[in-house]
C-alpha positions in Angstrom: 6.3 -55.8 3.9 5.1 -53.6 7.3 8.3 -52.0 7.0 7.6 -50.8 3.4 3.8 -49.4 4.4 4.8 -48.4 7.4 8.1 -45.8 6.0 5.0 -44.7 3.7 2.1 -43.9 6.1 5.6 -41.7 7.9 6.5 -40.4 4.5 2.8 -39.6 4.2 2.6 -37.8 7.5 5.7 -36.2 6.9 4.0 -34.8 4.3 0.8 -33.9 4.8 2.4 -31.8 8.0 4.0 -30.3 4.9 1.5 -29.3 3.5 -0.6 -28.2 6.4 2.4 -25.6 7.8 2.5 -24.4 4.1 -1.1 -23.7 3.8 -1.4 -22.1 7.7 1.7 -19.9 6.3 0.2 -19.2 3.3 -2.7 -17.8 5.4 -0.5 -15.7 7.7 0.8 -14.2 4.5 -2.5 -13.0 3.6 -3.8 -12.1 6.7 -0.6 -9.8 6.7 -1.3 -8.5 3.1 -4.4 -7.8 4.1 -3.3 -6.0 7.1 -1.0 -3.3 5.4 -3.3 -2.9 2.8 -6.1 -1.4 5.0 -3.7 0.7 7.2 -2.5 2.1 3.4 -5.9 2.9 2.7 -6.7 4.4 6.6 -3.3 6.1 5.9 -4.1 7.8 2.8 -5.1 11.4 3.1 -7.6 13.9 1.9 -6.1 16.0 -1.1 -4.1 18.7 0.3 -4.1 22.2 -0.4 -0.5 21.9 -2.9 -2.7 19.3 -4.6 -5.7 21.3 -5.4 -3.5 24.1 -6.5 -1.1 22.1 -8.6 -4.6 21.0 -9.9 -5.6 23.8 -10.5 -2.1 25.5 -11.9 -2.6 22.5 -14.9 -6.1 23.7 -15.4 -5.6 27.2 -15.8 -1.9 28.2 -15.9 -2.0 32.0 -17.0 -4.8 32.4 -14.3 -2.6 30.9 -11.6 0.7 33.3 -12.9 -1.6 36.3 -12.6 -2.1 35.1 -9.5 1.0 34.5 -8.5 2.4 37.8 -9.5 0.1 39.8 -7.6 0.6 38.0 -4.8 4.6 38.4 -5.0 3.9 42.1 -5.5 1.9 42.1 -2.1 4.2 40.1 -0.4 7.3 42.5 -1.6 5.5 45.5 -0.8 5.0 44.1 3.2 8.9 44.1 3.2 
């Protein structure tokens, strides 16, 4: 009969160390998610200038070919 509790306190153990290395790697998993997810956020950038005018090209797209043109024509003329 102590050999029947005693191969269940070890299965016990065995698994209760189970469960404690899950759970500490579960934790190491989040500490890591956490970690990439703030150096995205520190890595994201201010909108750039291609942005804004991409912006506003979809705002006001017969402004922006007006603009466009005269600044080919300026451009051309330089060469």
């Amino acid at each position: 009969m102590s050999e029947d509790t005693n191969r269940e306190s070890l299965g016990d153990k065995a698994l209760n160390a189970a469960k404690d290395t899950v759970n500490a790697a579960g934790g190491h998993v989040d500490e890591v998610g956490q970690h990439f997810k703030q150096k995205l956020k520190a890595a994201k950038r201010p909108e750039t200038y291609v942005e804004m005018l991409k912006d506003v090209t979809k705002a006001a797209p017969l402004g922006m070919l007006a603009v466009a043109f005269i600044g080919g024509m300026l451009f051309a003329r330089r060469r």
